[in-house]
C-alpha positions as CSV (number, residue, x, y, z in Angstrom):
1,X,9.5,12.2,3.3
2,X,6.8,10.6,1.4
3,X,3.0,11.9,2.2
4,X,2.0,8.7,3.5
5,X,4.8,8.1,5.8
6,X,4.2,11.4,7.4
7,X,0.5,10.5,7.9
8,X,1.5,7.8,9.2
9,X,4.0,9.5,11.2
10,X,1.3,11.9,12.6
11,X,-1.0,8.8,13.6
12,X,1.6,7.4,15.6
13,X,2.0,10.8,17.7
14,X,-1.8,10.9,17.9
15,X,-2.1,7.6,19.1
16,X,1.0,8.2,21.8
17,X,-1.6,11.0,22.8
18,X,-5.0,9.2,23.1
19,X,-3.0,6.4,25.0
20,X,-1.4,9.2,27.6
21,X,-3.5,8.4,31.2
22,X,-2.3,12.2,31.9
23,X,-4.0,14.1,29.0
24,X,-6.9,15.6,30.0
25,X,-10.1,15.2,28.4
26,X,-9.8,18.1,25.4
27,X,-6.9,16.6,24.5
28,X,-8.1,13.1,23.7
29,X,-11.2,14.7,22.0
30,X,-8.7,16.6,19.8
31,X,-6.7,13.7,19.5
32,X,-9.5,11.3,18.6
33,X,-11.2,14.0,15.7
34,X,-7.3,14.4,14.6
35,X,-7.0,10.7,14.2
36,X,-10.5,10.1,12.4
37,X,-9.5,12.4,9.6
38,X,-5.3,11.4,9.3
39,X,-7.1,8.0,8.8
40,X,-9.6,9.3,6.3
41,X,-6.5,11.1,4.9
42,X,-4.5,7.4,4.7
43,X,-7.1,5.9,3.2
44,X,-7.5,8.4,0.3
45,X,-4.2,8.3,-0.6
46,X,-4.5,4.5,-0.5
47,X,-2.3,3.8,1.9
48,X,-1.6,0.4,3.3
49,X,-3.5,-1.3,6.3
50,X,-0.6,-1.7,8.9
51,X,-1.2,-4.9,9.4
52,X,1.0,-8.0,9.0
53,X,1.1,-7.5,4.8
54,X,2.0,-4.6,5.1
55,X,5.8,-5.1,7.2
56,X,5.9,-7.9,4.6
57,X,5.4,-5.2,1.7
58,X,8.0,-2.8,3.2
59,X,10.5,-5.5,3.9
60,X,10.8,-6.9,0.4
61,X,10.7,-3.1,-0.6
62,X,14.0,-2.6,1.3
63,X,15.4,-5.7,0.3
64,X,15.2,-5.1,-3.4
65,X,16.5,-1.5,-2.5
66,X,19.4,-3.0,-1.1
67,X,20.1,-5.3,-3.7
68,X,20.0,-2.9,-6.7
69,X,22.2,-0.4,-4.6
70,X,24.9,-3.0,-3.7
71,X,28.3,-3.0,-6.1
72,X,29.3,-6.3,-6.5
73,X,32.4,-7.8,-4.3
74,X,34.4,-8.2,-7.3
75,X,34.3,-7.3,-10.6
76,X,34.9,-10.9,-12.2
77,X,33.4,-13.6,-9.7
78,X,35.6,-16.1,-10.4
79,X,37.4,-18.2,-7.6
80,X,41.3,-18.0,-9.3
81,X,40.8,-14.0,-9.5
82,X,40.1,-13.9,-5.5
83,X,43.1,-16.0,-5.2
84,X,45.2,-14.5,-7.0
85,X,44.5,-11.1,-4.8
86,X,44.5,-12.8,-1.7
87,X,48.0,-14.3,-2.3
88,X,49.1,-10.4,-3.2
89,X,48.0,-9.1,-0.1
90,X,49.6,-11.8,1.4
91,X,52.9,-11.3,-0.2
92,X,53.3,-7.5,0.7
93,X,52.2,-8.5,4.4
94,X,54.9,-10.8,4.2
95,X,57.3,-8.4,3.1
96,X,56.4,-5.5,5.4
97,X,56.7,-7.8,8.3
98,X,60.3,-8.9,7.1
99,X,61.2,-5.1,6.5
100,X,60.2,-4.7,10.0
């Protein structure tokens, strides 16, 4: 896990604290001086904001992830060489169900 997701990761659970109406005073004073200096953390690193461009950052992030990982369908992309195994498949289908 990356530094900054972990910070990030640690605000979160901070923020799940300070917003707890059972934790008792102390703990939202620890929580608060916790989340002052994960933020001071973020922000040295240079972090993103978390707002609206950021999801838009992480999103095209993911998609060009997923496009350089994906193996192509077929090796040529033409329309006769689907076909072609298509009507193969088809054929032993045909001949299992008639051996059958």
């Amino acid at each position: 896990m990356k530094p900054v997701d972990a910070n990030h990761r640690k605000l979160r659970g901070v923020v799940a604290v300070l917003k707890n109406s059972g934790a008792t005073e102390h703990e939202r004073e620890n929580a608060a001086t916790l989340k002052a200096r994960l933020e001071r953390r973020l922000e040295q690193q240079g972090a993103l904001s978390g707002d609206w461009t950021d999801i838009v950052f992480r999103l095209g992030r993911k998609a060009r992830e997923m496009k350089k990982s994906a193996a192509p369908l077929f090796a040529t992309g033409d329309s006769t060489t689907i076909a072609v195994r298509l009507g193969r498949a088809v054929g032993q289908g045909l001949k299992k169900w008639r051996a059958s």
